[in-house]
N, C-alpha and C positions, 0 to 999 in steps of 0.2 A: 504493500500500500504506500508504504512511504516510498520507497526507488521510484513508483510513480507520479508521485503528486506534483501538480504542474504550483503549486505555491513556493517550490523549494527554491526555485531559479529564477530569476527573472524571465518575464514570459517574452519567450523569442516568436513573437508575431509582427504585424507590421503595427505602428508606430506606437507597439505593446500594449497594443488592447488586450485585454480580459478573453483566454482561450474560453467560454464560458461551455464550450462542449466537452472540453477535458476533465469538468470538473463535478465533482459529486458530494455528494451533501458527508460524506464519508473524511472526505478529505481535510475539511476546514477542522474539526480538532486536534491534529496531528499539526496540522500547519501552524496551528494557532502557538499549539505548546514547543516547538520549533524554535517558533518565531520568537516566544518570549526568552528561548533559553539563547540565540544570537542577539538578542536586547543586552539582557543580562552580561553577555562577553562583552560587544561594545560599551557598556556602562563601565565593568570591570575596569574593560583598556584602558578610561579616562582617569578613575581613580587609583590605579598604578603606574600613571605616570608618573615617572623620576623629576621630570623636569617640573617649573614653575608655573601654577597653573595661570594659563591665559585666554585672553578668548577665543581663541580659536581652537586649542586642543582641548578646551572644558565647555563653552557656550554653545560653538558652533559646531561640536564634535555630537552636542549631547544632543541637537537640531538634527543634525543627523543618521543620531542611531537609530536600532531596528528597523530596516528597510526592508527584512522580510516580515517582520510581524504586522508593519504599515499595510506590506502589498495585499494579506489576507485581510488583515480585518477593514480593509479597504473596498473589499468584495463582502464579506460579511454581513458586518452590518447592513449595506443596500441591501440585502437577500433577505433580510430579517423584516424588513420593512415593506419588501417589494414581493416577495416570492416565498416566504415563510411555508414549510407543510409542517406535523408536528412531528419530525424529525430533526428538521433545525433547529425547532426550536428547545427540543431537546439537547441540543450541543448547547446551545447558548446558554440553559439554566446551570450546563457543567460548567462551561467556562467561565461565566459572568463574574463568581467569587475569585475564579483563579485569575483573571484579568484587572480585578480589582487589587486583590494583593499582590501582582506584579510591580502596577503602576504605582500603587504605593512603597513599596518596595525601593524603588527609586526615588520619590520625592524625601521619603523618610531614612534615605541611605547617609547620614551624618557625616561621611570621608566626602563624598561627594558633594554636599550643602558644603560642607568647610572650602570648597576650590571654587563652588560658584559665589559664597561670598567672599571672599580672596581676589577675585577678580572682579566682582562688583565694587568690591571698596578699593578699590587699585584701577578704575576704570577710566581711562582717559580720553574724555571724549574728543579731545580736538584731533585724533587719531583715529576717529572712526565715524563712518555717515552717519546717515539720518537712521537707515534700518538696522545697521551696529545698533547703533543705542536703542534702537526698540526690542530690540532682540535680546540684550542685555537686560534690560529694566523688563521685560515681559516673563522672562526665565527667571530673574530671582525674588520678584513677587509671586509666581506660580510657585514657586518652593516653599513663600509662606504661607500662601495661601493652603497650601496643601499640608501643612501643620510641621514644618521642615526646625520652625524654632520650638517645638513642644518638646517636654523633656518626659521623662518617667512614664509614670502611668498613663499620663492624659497622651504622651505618643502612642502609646499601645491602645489609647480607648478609643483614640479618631482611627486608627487602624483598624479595629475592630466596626466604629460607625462605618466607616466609607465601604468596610466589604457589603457591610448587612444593607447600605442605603440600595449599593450595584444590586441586589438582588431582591429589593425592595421595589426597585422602579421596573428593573426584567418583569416581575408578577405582575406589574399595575400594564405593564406594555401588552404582556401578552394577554391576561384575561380579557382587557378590553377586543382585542384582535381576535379572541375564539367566540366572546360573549355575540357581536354584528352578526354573523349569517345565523345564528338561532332562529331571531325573530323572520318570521313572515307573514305578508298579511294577503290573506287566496279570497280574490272575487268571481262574482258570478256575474251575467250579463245584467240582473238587479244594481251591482252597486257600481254603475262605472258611469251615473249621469255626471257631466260637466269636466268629464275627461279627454282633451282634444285626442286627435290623432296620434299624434307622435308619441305619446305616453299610455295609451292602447297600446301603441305597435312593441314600445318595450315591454312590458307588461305581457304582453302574450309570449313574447321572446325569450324571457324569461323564465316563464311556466311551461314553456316547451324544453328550453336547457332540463326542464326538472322532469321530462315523459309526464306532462301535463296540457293534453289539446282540449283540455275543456274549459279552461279557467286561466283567471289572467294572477299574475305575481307582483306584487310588492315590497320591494326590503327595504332595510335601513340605511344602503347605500345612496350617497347623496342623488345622482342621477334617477333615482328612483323614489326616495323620498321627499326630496324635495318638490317635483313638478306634481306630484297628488298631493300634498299638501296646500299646492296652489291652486288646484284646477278645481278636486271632487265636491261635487257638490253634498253628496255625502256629511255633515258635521259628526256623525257618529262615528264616523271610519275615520275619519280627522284623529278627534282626540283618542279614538284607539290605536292608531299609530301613534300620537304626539307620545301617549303613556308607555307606548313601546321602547320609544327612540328614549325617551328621557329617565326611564327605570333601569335601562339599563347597567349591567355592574353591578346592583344595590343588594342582592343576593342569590341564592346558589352559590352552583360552583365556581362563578369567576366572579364573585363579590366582591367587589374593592375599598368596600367601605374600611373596614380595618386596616387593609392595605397602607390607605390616603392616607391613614388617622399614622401610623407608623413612619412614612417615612417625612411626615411635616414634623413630628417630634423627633427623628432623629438629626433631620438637617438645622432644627433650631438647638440641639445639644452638640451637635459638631458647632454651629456657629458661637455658642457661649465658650467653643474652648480655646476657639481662637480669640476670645476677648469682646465678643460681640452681643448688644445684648439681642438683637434678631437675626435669623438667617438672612431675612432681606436687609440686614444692616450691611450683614458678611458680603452677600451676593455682590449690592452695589456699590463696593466700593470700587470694582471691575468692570465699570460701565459708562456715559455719558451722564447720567442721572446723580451719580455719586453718590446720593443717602435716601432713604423712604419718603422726608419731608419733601424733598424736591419729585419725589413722583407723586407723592399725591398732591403735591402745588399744583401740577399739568393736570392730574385727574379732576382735581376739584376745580380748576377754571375752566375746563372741557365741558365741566356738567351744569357751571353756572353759565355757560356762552350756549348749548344744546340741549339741556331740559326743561326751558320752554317753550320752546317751538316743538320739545317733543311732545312737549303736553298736549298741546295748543294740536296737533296733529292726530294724535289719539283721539280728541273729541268729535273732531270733524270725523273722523275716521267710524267713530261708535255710530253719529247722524247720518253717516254713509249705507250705514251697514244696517240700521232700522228701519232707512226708507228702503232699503232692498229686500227686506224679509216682513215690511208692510207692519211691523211691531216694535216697542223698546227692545233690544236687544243689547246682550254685553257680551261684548268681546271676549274669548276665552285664547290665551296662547295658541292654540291648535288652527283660530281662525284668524290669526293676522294674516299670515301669507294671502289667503283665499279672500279677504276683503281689500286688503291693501291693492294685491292683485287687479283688483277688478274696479276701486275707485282711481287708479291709473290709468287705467284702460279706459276709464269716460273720461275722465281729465286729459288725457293725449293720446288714444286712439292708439296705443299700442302696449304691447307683451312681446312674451318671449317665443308664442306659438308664429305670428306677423314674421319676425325676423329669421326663426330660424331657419327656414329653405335660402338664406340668403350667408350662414355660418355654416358652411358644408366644413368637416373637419378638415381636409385635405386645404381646400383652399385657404383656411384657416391659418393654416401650418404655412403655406407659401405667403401669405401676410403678412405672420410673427418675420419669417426667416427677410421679407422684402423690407421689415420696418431696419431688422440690423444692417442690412445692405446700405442700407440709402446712410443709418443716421455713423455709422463706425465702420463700411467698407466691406464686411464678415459677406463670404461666401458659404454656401451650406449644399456639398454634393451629397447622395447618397451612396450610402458605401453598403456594398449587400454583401461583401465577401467579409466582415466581423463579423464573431459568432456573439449570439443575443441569451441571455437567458429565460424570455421567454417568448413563444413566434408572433406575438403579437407586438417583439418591439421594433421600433428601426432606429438606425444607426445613420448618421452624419460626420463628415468630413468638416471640420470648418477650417477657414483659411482667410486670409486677410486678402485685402486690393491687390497686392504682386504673389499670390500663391503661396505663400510661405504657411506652414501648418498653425493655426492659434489653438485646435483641440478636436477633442473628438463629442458630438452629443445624441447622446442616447436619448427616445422619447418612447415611453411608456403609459398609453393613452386610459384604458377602460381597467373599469372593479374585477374583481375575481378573490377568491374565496381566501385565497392568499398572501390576499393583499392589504395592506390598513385602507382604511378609509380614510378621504382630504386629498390632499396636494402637495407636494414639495420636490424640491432639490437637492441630491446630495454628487459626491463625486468618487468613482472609482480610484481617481488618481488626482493630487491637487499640482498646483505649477510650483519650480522653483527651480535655482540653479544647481546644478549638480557638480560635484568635486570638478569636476572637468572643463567648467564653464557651458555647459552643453545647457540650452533654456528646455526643461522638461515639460510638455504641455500639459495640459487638463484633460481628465475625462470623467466627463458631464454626464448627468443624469435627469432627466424629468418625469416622476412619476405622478400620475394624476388619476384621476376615478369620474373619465366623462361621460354621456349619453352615447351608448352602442348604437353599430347598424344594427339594423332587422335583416328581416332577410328582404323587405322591399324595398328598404331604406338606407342609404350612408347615415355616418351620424351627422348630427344632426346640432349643433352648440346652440344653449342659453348666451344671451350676453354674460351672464354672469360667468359662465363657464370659458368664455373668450376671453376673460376678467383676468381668468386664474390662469389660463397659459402664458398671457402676458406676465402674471406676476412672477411666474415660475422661471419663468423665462428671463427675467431681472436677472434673481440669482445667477441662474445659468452667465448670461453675461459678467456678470462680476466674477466670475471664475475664470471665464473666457479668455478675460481681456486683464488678466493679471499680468502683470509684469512686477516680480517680486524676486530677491534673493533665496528668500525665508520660506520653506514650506508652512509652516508655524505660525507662516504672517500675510501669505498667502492669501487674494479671493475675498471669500467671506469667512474667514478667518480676523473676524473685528467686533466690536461690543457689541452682544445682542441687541440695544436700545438703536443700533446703527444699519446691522443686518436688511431690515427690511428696507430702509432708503431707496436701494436700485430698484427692487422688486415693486414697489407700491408706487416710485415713481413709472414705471409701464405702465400701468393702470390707465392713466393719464391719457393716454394716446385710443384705449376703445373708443372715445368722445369726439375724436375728432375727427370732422369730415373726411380731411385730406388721407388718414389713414383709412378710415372706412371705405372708403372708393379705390384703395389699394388692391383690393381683394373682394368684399362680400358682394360676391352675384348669386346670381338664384343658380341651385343646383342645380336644374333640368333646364331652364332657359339658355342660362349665361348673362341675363340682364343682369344690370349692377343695380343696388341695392335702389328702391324709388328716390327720390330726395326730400320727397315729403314725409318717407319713415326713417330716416338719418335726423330732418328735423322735427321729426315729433320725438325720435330717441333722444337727442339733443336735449329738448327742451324739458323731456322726463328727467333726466341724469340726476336732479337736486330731490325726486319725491322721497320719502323714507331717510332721508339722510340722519337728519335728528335721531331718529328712532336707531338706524344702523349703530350712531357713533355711543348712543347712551347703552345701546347691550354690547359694543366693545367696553365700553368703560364697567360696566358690570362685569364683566370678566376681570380687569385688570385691578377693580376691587377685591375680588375675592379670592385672586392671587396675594395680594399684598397681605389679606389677614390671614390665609392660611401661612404664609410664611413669615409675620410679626409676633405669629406667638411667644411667651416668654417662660410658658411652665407647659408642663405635657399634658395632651386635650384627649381628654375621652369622655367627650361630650357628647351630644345628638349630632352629629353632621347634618341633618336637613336644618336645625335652629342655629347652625354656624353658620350654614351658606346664605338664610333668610337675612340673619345680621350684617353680614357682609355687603348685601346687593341692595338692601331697601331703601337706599339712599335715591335710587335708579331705578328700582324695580318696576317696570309695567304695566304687570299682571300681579297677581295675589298665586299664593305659592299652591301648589296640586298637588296634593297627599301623593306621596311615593317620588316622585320626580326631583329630580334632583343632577345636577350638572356635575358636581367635583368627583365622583366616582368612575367617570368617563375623561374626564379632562386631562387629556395623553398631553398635551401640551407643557401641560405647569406639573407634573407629576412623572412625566416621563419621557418626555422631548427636550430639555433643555432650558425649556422658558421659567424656571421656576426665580418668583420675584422677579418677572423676566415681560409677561405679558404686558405691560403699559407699556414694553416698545414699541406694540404696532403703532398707537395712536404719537407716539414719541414720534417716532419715524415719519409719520403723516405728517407733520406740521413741520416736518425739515424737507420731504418729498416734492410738498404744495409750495413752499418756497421757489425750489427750485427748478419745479416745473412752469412756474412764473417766470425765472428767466427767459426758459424756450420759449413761452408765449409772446414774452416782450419780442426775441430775438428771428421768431421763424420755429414751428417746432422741427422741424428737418433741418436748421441751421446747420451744415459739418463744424465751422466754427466754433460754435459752442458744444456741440457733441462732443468734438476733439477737449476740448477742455472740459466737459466731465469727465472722458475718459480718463485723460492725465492726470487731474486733481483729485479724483473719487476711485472711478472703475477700475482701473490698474494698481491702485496704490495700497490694496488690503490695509490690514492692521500695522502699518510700516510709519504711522504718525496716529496722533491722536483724531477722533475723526473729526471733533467741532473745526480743527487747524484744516482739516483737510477740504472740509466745507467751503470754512469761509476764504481760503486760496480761490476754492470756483466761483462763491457768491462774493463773495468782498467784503458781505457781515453775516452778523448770525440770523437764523432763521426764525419768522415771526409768527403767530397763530391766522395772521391774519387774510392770508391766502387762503389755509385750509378753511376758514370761515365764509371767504369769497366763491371758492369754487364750490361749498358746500348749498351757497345761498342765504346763511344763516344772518351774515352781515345784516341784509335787506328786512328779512324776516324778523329781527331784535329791532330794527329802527321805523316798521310799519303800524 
């Protein structure tokens, strides 16, 4: 097994992509434990060196160790995320502890902390650039941060927290990833009034996957829950799905409720040990935001600038929904989509059933890839000869204006049972310079969960789901168009509160004409899109806004309190999350339902004390998407200089310095208030 495993070697393909047909779900724990033990050797080398420790045989040696443990869990994790059966995930609940006391292993190795502070406090900067010294200052805070000056017991107790937290958030990951295909919800030709076409067409498509021709399907997958949510007329199958989607986790076998409750008290006992009195004290001092007071300064003037208009919005919205069903009626969570939906629709004469024969996926895909052309040069071939892990992905060449390679990008369109549910980007391989001076490129990943063909139909996109390629697509770009020393520093390898910037500033661009007419023609015609539903989309763009930005911000409350605790909570989880959100809350709370149980995000994605970046992000995004607007949005000019000042420059400066290099000052709320509408809406 091992004489074969293609993780052992660098993979000799062309521009060493991922053989993904050599490799078997067998392989990656062999690799893994491999990989940790050439870690370990390279780590050893640093710390037996005779000579004096400097940066580059201690900083930039330790930047570059394990290069085979990188290449697997470089593959790994995507697989876990992407292609998970329950054999991998099987390897992962073995490895997770052993990967966690590897890592720590090293941060907690004292011969080694002694050489990186030794050259930290011996650092001379006039001797080294801008990414020297970030690379320095980012490796020997990551050593404190990782409990590097902890002595006795309390080093042995963050050792013991960090293995238990890694196999704390593994259980939160995966029960939510087994808990999604459970639910189903099987119609009869009875309950499918106010169901367009296109969500019929899934929906049978579905229930055929299952040797079901008599009955149509519904799951929890968003392309599938989302649009019956919006359409059926149904309210009883509504809130029987809404209790589906939102019970979920809360018990059984993949109950997370305990889960949640464990690993918020362990991250808040890791954070007291490092001196902190909250985890989101700890978290943010590695961020833009720098302390909790300063996120909830942005929360709290986000919800005094947007929850009256969200109010102000609800009610018309409840007079909406009374004059449609001929009585008072009260809005129940289950039925916002389906009213919001439809007081849109009289207000501007359009949805998302109008546009979609005009989002065919493919040409979708030649839009995304026509918008990088035009704004940064990026060509995008397809490359059919890389093996895919699974056949429904495809593979991209990209390459700049003169052919030179910038990366390679994977696209990963439709749900399957082995997949999480949402959207995101990760990367097989990230950019950096290699011993040799050799510029190692990127290889990109976009996974997503959109609207399948049928068998009559291509798919078929929401705007909103045009939304999320382009957001995805940010990322991807910010990887792309790295140009960095530092694997470490690489990309989107920069403060979570920063992360979303490129991504949300795409966003930006569904809105606009000039893009829209890039691409959306009608499937079957080839007309381009009318220009009376360009400006009715236009003109809709601001509806729900309030309402979107105040259930973001209900999220990024109730991260914050789950990670401000200060003593260990074994409370009710439904009358924590109630506390947390009421500030915001919309609706009155639904016995059983409940969001923190589900919330892979801030529990087991990363974002923990972490979610108020989106809305962070937005208000640095809308700035700068103001300049485009001032400047041309296809300006090359100014493209070239986000590139420079932002998209290329990862975590290699701080990012406000990086910003305001491209803006010229810091970024204001008042854009994202402007494009929102809300400006107008506070002063009518």
């Amino acid at each position: 097994m091992i004489k074969n495993n293609i993780f052992f070697k660098p993979f000799k393909t062309s521009g060493g992509a991922v053989p993904f047909d050599r490799i078997t779900t067998a392989d990656y724990e062999p690799a893994i434990r491999q990989g940790i033990k050439e870690h370990d050797d390279d780590v050893n080398a640093i710390v037996d060196n005779q000579e004096e420790a400097t940066f580059e045989n201690t900083i930039v040696a330790l930047d570059r160790a394990g290069e085979m443990l990188g290449r697997v869990l470089g593959v790994f994790y995507p697989m876990l995320s992407a292609n998970a059966d329950d054999a991998l995930m099987a390897v992962s609940e073995r490895m997770a502890p052993v990967l966690s006391e590897h890592f720590n292993s090293i941060t907690l190795n004292e011969r080694l902390w002694q050489r990186v502070k030794y050259v930290h406090d011996h650092f001379d900067i006039a001797k080294h650039d801008i990414e020297d010294q970030r690379l320095m200052q980012e490796t020997y805070d990551g050593f404190v941060r990782s409990g590097a000056n902890l002595q006795g017991a309390d080093r042995e107790r963050y050792r013991q927290l960090s293995k238990r937290l890694s196999e704390l958030t593994l259980k939160f990951d995966q029960n939510a990833l087994k808990e999604t295909p459970k639910y189903e919800l099987w119609l009869t030709e009875d309950d499918l009034a106010g169901l367009p076409e296109s969500v019929l067409d899934a929906a049978k498509q579905a229930a055929k996957d299952k040797n079901r021709e008599d009955a149509w399907l519904v799951t929890l997958d968003a392309p599938s829950y989302g649009p019956f949510m919006k359409y059926s007329d149904r309210r009883d199958l509504r809130e029987k799905l809404y209790k589906m989607y939102n019970r979920q986790c809360t018990s059984g076998e993949f109950c997370n409720l305990d889960v949640l409750r464990d690993i918020a008290n362990t991250r808040s006992e890791i954070a007291q040990l490092m001196g902190c009195k909250t985890f989101a004290d700890y978290k943010l001092q590695h961020t833009m935001a720098q302390t909790p007071q300063n996120v909830y300064n942005m929360l709290d003037q986000l919800r005094a600038a947007y929850l009256p208009v969200e109010r102000s919005e609800m009610k018309r919205l409840q007079e909406f929904a009374s004059q449609q069903e001929g009585k008072p009626i009260t809005i129940m969570p289950w039925d916002y989509s389906y009213y919001s939906n439809k007081e849109k629709d009289s207000m501007f004469e359009i949805n998302d059933e109008l546009l979609r024969p005009y989002f065919e996926l493919g040409s979708v895909t030649r839009g995304v890839f026509g918008f990088a052309t035009r704004m940064y040069g990026l060509r995008f071939v397809p490359n059919h000869d890389a093996q895919v892990f699974h056949p429904e992905v495809e593979v991209y060449d990209v390459t700049d204006e003169d052919g030179r390679a910038v990366g390679m990008l994977y696209l990963d369109f439709f749900p399957r049972a082995t997949k999480q549910s949402g959207a995101w980007m990760t990367s097989f391989r990230e950019q950096y310079i290699d011993d040799n001076g050799n510029d190692v490129r990127p290889h990109v990943t976009l996974t997503m969960n959109f609207t399948r063909p049928t068998e009559s139909k291509p798919s078929l996109l929401t705007v909103r789901e045009v939304e999320t390629f382009m957001h995805e697509f940010g990322h991807a770009l910010h990887q792309l168009l790295s140009r960095c020393k530092y694997q470490s520093l690489s990309g989107t390898n920069v403060y979570r509160d920063f992360v979303e910037v490129p991504s949300q500033f795409n966003e930006n661009y569904v809105y606009e004409r000039e893009f829209l007419d890039s691409f959306a023609h009608h499937y079957q015609t080839g007309e381009p899109v009318p220009q009376e539903l360009i400006d009715r989309l236009l003109a809709s763009s601001q509806y729900g806004a309030a309402y979107a930005c105040v259930r973001q911000l209900g999220f990024g409350y109730l991260d914050m309190a789950w990670h401000s605790i200060t003593e260990p909570y074994e409370g009710d989880d439904f009358q924590f999350e109630y506390n947390a959100v009421k500030d915001v809350r919309t609706f009155d709370p639904v016995e059983g339902c409940i969001m923190s149980p589900q919330f892979t995000h801030i529990f087991s994605g990363g974002y923990a004390a972490g979610y108020y970046g989106y809305k962070w992000a937005e208000v640095i995004e809308c700035d700068a998407f103001e300049k485009f607007k001032q400047d041309g949005i296809f300006n090359r000019d100014t493209a070239r200089q986000w590139v420079d000042e932002v998209l290329s420059r990862g975590g290699t400066e701080a990012p406000m310095t990086l910003y305001k290099r491209f803006r010229g000052c810091e970024p204001h709320i008042d854009a994202m208030m402007h494009r929102d509408g809300i400006d107008k809406l506070k002063t009518s």
